[in-house]
C-alpha positions in Angstrom: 0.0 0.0 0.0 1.0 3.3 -0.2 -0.4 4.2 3.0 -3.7 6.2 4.5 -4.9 3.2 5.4 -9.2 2.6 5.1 -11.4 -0.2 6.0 -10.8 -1.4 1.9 -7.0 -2.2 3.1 -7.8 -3.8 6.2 -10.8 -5.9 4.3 -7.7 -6.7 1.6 -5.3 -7.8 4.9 -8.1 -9.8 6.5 -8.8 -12.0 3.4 -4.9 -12.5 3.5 -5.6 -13.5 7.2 -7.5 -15.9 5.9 -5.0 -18.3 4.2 -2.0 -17.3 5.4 0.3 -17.4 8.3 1.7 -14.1 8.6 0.9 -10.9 6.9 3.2 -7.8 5.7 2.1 -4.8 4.9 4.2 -2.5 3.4 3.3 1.2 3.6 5.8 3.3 1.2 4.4 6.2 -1.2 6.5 5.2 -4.4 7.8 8.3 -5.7 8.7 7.0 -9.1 4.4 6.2 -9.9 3.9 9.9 -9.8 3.7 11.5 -13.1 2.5 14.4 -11.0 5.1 16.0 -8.3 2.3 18.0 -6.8 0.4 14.8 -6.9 3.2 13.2 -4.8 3.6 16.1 -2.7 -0.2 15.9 -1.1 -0.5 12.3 -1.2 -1.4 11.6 2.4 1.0 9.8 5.1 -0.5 8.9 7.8 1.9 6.3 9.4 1.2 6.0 12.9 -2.6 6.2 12.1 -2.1 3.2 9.7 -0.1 1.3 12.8 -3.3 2.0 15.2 -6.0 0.8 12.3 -4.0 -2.5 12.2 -3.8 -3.2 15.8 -7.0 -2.3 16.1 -8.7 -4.0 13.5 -6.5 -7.6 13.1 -4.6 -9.8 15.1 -1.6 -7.7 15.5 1.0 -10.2 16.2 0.1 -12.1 13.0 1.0 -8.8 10.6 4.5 -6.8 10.1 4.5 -3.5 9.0 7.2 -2.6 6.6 7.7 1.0 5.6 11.3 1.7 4.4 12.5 5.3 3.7 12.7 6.0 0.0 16.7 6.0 0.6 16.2 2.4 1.9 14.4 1.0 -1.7 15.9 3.3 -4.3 19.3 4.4 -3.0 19.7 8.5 -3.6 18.3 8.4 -7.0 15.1 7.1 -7.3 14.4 5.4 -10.9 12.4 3.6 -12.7 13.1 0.4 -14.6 11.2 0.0 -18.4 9.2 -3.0 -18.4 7.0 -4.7 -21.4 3.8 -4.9 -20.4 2.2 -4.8 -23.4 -1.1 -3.4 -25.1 -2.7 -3.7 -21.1 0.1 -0.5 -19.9 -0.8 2.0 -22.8 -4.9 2.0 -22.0 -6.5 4.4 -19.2 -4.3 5.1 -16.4 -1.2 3.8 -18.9 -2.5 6.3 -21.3 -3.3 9.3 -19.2 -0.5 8.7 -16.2 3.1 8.6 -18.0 5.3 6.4 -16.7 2.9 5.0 -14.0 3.3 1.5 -14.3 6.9 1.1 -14.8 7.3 3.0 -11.4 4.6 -0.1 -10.3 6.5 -2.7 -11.5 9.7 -1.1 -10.5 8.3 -0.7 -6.4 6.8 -4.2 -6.7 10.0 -5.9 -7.6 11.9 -4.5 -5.0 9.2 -5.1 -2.0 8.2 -8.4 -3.3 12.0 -9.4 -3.4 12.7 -7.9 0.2 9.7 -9.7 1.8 9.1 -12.8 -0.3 5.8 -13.6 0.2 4.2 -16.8 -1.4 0.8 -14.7 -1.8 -0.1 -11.4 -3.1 -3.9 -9.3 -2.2 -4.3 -6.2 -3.9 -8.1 -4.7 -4.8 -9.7 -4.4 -8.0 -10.5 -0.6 -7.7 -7.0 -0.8 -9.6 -7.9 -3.3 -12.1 -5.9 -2.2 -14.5 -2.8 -2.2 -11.9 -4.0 -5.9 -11.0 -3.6 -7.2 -14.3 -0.2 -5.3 -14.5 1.1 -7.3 -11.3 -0.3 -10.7 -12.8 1.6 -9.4 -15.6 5.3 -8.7 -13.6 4.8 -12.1 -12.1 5.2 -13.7 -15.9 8.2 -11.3 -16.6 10.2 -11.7 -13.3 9.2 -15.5 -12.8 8.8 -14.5 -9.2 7.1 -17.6 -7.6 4.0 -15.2 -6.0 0.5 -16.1 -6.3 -1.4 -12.9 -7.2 -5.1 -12.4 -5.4 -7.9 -9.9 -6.7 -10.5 -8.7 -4.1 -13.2 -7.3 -4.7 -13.7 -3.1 -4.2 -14.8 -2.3 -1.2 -17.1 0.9 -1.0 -18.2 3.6 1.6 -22.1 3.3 2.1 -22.6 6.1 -0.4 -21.1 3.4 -3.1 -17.9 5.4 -3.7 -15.1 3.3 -3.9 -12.4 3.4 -1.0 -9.6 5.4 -1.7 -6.8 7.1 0.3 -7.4 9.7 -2.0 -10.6 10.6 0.0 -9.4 12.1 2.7 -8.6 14.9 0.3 -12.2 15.1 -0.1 -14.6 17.5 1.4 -18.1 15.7 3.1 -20.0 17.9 0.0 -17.7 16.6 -2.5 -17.7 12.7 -1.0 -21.3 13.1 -1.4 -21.5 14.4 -5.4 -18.6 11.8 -6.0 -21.0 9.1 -4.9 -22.1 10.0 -8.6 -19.7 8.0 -9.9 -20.8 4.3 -8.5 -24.2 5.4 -9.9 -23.4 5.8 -13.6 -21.4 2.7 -13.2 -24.0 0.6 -11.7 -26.2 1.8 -14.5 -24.2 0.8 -17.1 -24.3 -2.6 -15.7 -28.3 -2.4 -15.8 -28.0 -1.4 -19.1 -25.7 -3.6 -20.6 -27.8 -6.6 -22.1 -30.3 -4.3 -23.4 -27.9 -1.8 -25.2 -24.9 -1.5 -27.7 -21.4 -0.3 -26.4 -21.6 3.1 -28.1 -24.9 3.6 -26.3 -23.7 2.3 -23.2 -20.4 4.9 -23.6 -23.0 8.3 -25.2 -25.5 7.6 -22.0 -22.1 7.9 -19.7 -20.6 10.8 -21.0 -23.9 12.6 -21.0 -24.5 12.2 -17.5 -21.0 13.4 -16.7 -21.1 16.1 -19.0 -24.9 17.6 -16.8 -22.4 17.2 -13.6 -21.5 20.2 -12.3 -19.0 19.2 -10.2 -17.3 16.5 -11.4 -14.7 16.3 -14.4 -14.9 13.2 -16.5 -11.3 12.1 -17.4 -12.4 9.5 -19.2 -14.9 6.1 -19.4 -13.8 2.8 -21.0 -15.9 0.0 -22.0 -13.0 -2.6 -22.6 -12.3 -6.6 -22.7 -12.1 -7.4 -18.9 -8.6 -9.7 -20.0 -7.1 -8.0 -22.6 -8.5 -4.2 -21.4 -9.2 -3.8 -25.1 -11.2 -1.0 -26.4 -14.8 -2.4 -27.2 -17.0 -2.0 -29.9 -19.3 -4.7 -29.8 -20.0 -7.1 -27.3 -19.4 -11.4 -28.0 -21.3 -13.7 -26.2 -17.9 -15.2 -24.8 -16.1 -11.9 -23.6 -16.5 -10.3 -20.0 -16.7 -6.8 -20.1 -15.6 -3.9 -17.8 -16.3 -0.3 -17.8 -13.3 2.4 -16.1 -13.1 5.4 -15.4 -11.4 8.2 -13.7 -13.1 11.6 -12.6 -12.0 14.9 -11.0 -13.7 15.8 -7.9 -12.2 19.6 -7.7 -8.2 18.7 -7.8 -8.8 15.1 -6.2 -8.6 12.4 -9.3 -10.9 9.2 -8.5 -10.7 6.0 -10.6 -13.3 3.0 -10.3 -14.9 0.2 -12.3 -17.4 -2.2 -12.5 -17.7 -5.7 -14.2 -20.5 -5.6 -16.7 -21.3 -9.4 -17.4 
Protein backbone atom coordinates (compact mmCIF):
# COMPACT_ATOMS: atom_id res chain seq x y z
CA UNK A 1 0.00 0.00 0.00
CA UNK A 2 0.97 3.29 -0.19
CA UNK A 3 -0.39 4.17 2.95
CA UNK A 4 -3.65 6.18 4.47
CA UNK A 5 -4.93 3.22 5.37
CA UNK A 6 -9.18 2.57 5.08
CA UNK A 7 -11.37 -0.25 5.99
CA UNK A 8 -10.80 -1.42 1.92
CA UNK A 9 -7.02 -2.15 3.11
CA UNK A 10 -7.84 -3.81 6.20
CA UNK A 11 -10.76 -5.92 4.25
CA UNK A 12 -7.70 -6.66 1.64
CA UNK A 13 -5.28 -7.83 4.93
CA UNK A 14 -8.07 -9.78 6.47
CA UNK A 15 -8.85 -11.99 3.39
CA UNK A 16 -4.85 -12.51 3.48
CA UNK A 17 -5.59 -13.45 7.15
CA UNK A 18 -7.47 -15.87 5.94
CA UNK A 19 -4.97 -18.29 4.21
CA UNK A 20 -2.03 -17.29 5.39
CA UNK A 21 0.28 -17.37 8.26
CA UNK A 22 1.70 -14.11 8.65
CA UNK A 23 0.90 -10.92 6.85
CA UNK A 24 3.21 -7.80 5.67
CA UNK A 25 2.10 -4.83 4.94
CA UNK A 26 4.20 -2.52 3.41
CA UNK A 27 3.32 1.16 3.64
CA UNK A 28 5.77 3.29 1.21
CA UNK A 29 4.45 6.18 -1.18
CA UNK A 30 6.48 5.17 -4.40
CA UNK A 31 7.81 8.28 -5.71
CA UNK A 32 8.65 6.97 -9.10
CA UNK A 33 4.40 6.18 -9.88
CA UNK A 34 3.91 9.94 -9.80
CA UNK A 35 3.67 11.45 -13.08
CA UNK A 36 2.48 14.37 -10.99
CA UNK A 37 5.08 15.98 -8.31
CA UNK A 38 2.27 18.04 -6.77
CA UNK A 39 0.37 14.77 -6.88
CA UNK A 40 3.25 13.22 -4.85
CA UNK A 41 3.58 16.07 -2.69
CA UNK A 42 -0.25 15.94 -1.09
CA UNK A 43 -0.50 12.28 -1.25
CA UNK A 44 -1.40 11.57 2.41
CA UNK A 45 1.01 9.76 5.05
CA UNK A 46 -0.55 8.85 7.83
CA UNK A 47 1.89 6.27 9.35
CA UNK A 48 1.18 6.05 12.94
CA UNK A 49 -2.56 6.23 12.11
CA UNK A 50 -2.11 3.24 9.67
CA UNK A 51 -0.08 1.28 12.83
CA UNK A 52 -3.25 1.96 15.19
CA UNK A 53 -5.96 0.84 12.34
CA UNK A 54 -4.00 -2.52 12.25
CA UNK A 55 -3.76 -3.18 15.80
CA UNK A 56 -6.95 -2.30 16.14
CA UNK A 57 -8.68 -4.03 13.52
CA UNK A 58 -6.49 -7.58 13.06
CA UNK A 59 -4.58 -9.80 15.14
CA UNK A 60 -1.56 -7.70 15.48
CA UNK A 61 0.99 -10.21 16.18
CA UNK A 62 0.13 -12.07 13.03
CA UNK A 63 0.97 -8.76 10.62
CA UNK A 64 4.50 -6.82 10.13
CA UNK A 65 4.49 -3.47 8.98
CA UNK A 66 7.22 -2.63 6.60
CA UNK A 67 7.69 0.96 5.56
CA UNK A 68 11.29 1.68 4.43
CA UNK A 69 12.55 5.26 3.65
CA UNK A 70 12.68 6.05 -0.01
CA UNK A 71 16.71 5.95 0.55
CA UNK A 72 16.17 2.39 1.90
CA UNK A 73 14.42 1.02 -1.71
CA UNK A 74 15.95 3.31 -4.33
CA UNK A 75 19.25 4.37 -3.00
CA UNK A 76 19.75 8.51 -3.60
CA UNK A 77 18.27 8.41 -7.00
CA UNK A 78 15.06 7.15 -7.34
CA UNK A 79 14.44 5.40 -10.91
CA UNK A 80 12.38 3.57 -12.65
CA UNK A 81 13.13 0.35 -14.62
CA UNK A 82 11.23 -0.03 -18.37
CA UNK A 83 9.23 -3.02 -18.40
CA UNK A 84 7.00 -4.65 -21.37
CA UNK A 85 3.76 -4.88 -20.39
CA UNK A 86 2.18 -4.83 -23.42
CA UNK A 87 -1.08 -3.36 -25.15
CA UNK A 88 -2.74 -3.69 -21.08
CA UNK A 89 0.05 -0.52 -19.86
CA UNK A 90 -0.82 2.00 -22.82
CA UNK A 91 -4.87 1.99 -22.00
CA UNK A 92 -6.51 4.41 -19.23
CA UNK A 93 -4.34 5.06 -16.42
CA UNK A 94 -1.21 3.85 -18.94
CA UNK A 95 -2.49 6.34 -21.25
CA UNK A 96 -3.33 9.31 -19.19
CA UNK A 97 -0.48 8.72 -16.24
CA UNK A 98 3.08 8.63 -18.00
CA UNK A 99 5.32 6.39 -16.73
CA UNK A 100 2.91 5.01 -13.98
CA UNK A 101 3.30 1.49 -14.28
CA UNK A 102 6.86 1.10 -14.82
CA UNK A 103 7.26 2.97 -11.37
CA UNK A 104 4.60 -0.09 -10.25
CA UNK A 105 6.46 -2.73 -11.50
CA UNK A 106 9.70 -1.09 -10.46
CA UNK A 107 8.34 -0.67 -6.40
CA UNK A 108 6.76 -4.17 -6.66
CA UNK A 109 9.96 -5.85 -7.58
CA UNK A 110 11.95 -4.49 -5.05
CA UNK A 111 9.16 -5.06 -1.99
CA UNK A 112 8.20 -8.45 -3.30
CA UNK A 113 12.01 -9.36 -3.39
CA UNK A 114 12.69 -7.87 0.22
CA UNK A 115 9.67 -9.66 1.80
CA UNK A 116 9.15 -12.83 -0.27
CA UNK A 117 5.83 -13.62 0.24
CA UNK A 118 4.20 -16.77 -1.42
CA UNK A 119 0.81 -14.71 -1.75
CA UNK A 120 -0.05 -11.42 -3.10
CA UNK A 121 -3.87 -9.29 -2.24
CA UNK A 122 -4.31 -6.23 -3.86
CA UNK A 123 -8.15 -4.71 -4.80
CA UNK A 124 -9.70 -4.44 -7.97
CA UNK A 125 -10.52 -0.65 -7.74
CA UNK A 126 -6.98 -0.76 -9.58
CA UNK A 127 -7.93 -3.32 -12.10
CA UNK A 128 -5.92 -2.19 -14.49
CA UNK A 129 -2.79 -2.21 -11.94
CA UNK A 130 -4.03 -5.92 -10.97
CA UNK A 131 -3.63 -7.24 -14.34
CA UNK A 132 -0.22 -5.32 -14.54
CA UNK A 133 1.08 -7.34 -11.33
CA UNK A 134 -0.30 -10.66 -12.80
CA UNK A 135 1.56 -9.35 -15.56
CA UNK A 136 5.32 -8.71 -13.56
CA UNK A 137 4.80 -12.12 -12.07
CA UNK A 138 5.24 -13.71 -15.87
CA UNK A 139 8.19 -11.33 -16.63
CA UNK A 140 10.21 -11.74 -13.26
CA UNK A 141 9.23 -15.53 -12.84
CA UNK A 142 8.82 -14.49 -9.16
CA UNK A 143 7.06 -17.57 -7.62
CA UNK A 144 3.98 -15.21 -5.97
CA UNK A 145 0.48 -16.07 -6.33
CA UNK A 146 -1.35 -12.94 -7.16
CA UNK A 147 -5.07 -12.39 -5.38
CA UNK A 148 -7.90 -9.95 -6.72
CA UNK A 149 -10.49 -8.74 -4.12
CA UNK A 150 -13.17 -7.27 -4.65
CA UNK A 151 -13.67 -3.14 -4.23
CA UNK A 152 -14.79 -2.31 -1.15
CA UNK A 153 -17.13 0.93 -1.00
CA UNK A 154 -18.22 3.55 1.63
CA UNK A 155 -22.13 3.33 2.10
CA UNK A 156 -22.61 6.06 -0.38
CA UNK A 157 -21.10 3.43 -3.05
CA UNK A 158 -17.91 5.37 -3.73
CA UNK A 159 -15.09 3.34 -3.93
CA UNK A 160 -12.44 3.37 -1.02
CA UNK A 161 -9.56 5.37 -1.67
CA UNK A 162 -6.82 7.06 0.28
CA UNK A 163 -7.39 9.69 -1.96
CA UNK A 164 -10.64 10.59 0.02
CA UNK A 165 -9.44 12.10 2.68
CA UNK A 166 -8.58 14.86 0.31
CA UNK A 167 -12.20 15.12 -0.13
CA UNK A 168 -14.63 17.47 1.36
CA UNK A 169 -18.08 15.75 3.09
CA UNK A 170 -19.96 17.91 0.04
CA UNK A 171 -17.69 16.64 -2.47
CA UNK A 172 -17.68 12.72 -1.02
CA UNK A 173 -21.35 13.05 -1.42
CA UNK A 174 -21.45 14.37 -5.37
CA UNK A 175 -18.57 11.83 -5.95
CA UNK A 176 -20.98 9.11 -4.93
CA UNK A 177 -22.15 10.01 -8.55
CA UNK A 178 -19.73 8.01 -9.95
CA UNK A 179 -20.77 4.35 -8.50
CA UNK A 180 -24.24 5.44 -9.89
CA UNK A 181 -23.39 5.83 -13.60
CA UNK A 182 -21.37 2.65 -13.15
CA UNK A 183 -24.01 0.65 -11.72
CA UNK A 184 -26.23 1.84 -14.45
CA UNK A 185 -24.18 0.83 -17.13
CA UNK A 186 -24.32 -2.59 -15.71
CA UNK A 187 -28.33 -2.44 -15.85
CA UNK A 188 -27.97 -1.36 -19.12
CA UNK A 189 -25.67 -3.57 -20.58
CA UNK A 190 -27.81 -6.64 -22.09
CA UNK A 191 -30.26 -4.31 -23.42
CA UNK A 192 -27.92 -1.77 -25.20
CA UNK A 193 -24.86 -1.48 -27.72
CA UNK A 194 -21.37 -0.29 -26.37
CA UNK A 195 -21.56 3.12 -28.09
CA UNK A 196 -24.95 3.58 -26.26
CA UNK A 197 -23.75 2.31 -23.22
CA UNK A 198 -20.44 4.95 -23.57
CA UNK A 199 -23.00 8.27 -25.20
CA UNK A 200 -25.52 7.57 -21.98
CA UNK A 201 -22.12 7.89 -19.66
CA UNK A 202 -20.61 10.82 -21.03
CA UNK A 203 -23.91 12.61 -20.96
CA UNK A 204 -24.55 12.20 -17.48
CA UNK A 205 -21.02 13.40 -16.66
CA UNK A 206 -21.08 16.09 -18.95
CA UNK A 207 -24.91 17.62 -16.81
CA UNK A 208 -22.37 17.20 -13.56
CA UNK A 209 -21.55 20.22 -12.28
CA UNK A 210 -18.96 19.16 -10.16
CA UNK A 211 -17.28 16.46 -11.38
CA UNK A 212 -14.71 16.31 -14.40
CA UNK A 213 -14.87 13.17 -16.54
CA UNK A 214 -11.33 12.10 -17.37
CA UNK A 215 -12.35 9.47 -19.20
CA UNK A 216 -14.94 6.12 -19.42
CA UNK A 217 -13.78 2.76 -20.98
CA UNK A 218 -15.93 -0.02 -22.04
CA UNK A 219 -13.03 -2.58 -22.57
CA UNK A 220 -12.35 -6.58 -22.71
CA UNK A 221 -12.10 -7.44 -18.89
CA UNK A 222 -8.61 -9.65 -19.97
CA UNK A 223 -7.05 -7.96 -22.59
CA UNK A 224 -8.45 -4.17 -21.40
CA UNK A 225 -9.15 -3.75 -25.12
CA UNK A 226 -11.21 -1.01 -26.39
CA UNK A 227 -14.85 -2.44 -27.21
CA UNK A 228 -17.01 -1.95 -29.94
CA UNK A 229 -19.31 -4.71 -29.82
CA UNK A 230 -20.02 -7.06 -27.33
CA UNK A 231 -19.36 -11.45 -27.99
CA UNK A 232 -21.34 -13.69 -26.22
CA UNK A 233 -17.86 -15.23 -24.80
CA UNK A 234 -16.15 -11.90 -23.65
CA UNK A 235 -16.47 -10.33 -20.02
CA UNK A 236 -16.66 -6.84 -20.14
CA UNK A 237 -15.61 -3.85 -17.83
CA UNK A 238 -16.31 -0.25 -17.81
CA UNK A 239 -13.34 2.37 -16.07
CA UNK A 240 -13.14 5.38 -15.36
CA UNK A 241 -11.41 8.24 -13.68
CA UNK A 242 -13.12 11.62 -12.55
CA UNK A 243 -12.02 14.88 -11.04
CA UNK A 244 -13.69 15.75 -7.86
CA UNK A 245 -12.17 19.58 -7.71
CA UNK A 246 -8.16 18.74 -7.85
CA UNK A 247 -8.84 15.13 -6.24
CA UNK A 248 -8.63 12.41 -9.33
CA UNK A 249 -10.93 9.18 -8.50
CA UNK A 250 -10.72 5.96 -10.56
CA UNK A 251 -13.29 2.98 -10.31
CA UNK A 252 -14.91 0.22 -12.29
CA UNK A 253 -17.43 -2.20 -12.47
CA UNK A 254 -17.71 -5.68 -14.24
CA UNK A 255 -20.52 -5.63 -16.71
CA UNK A 256 -21.27 -9.41 -17.43
Amino acid sequence: TMGALHDGHISLVKQALNTCDVVVVSIFVNPTQFDNPDDLQKYPRTLPADTAMLSNSVTPEKIIIFAPSVEEIYGKNPTSESFDFGTIAKVMEGKYRDGHFDGVGTVLTKLFTASNPHKAYFGEKDYQQLLIVKKLIEITKLPIEIIGCPIDREENGLARSSRNQRLTRQQKEQAAFIYQVLKELKNKFSSNSIENLRKFAMQAFKKHLYLKLEYLEIADAETLAHATTKKPDKKYRAFIAVYAAPVRLIDNIALN
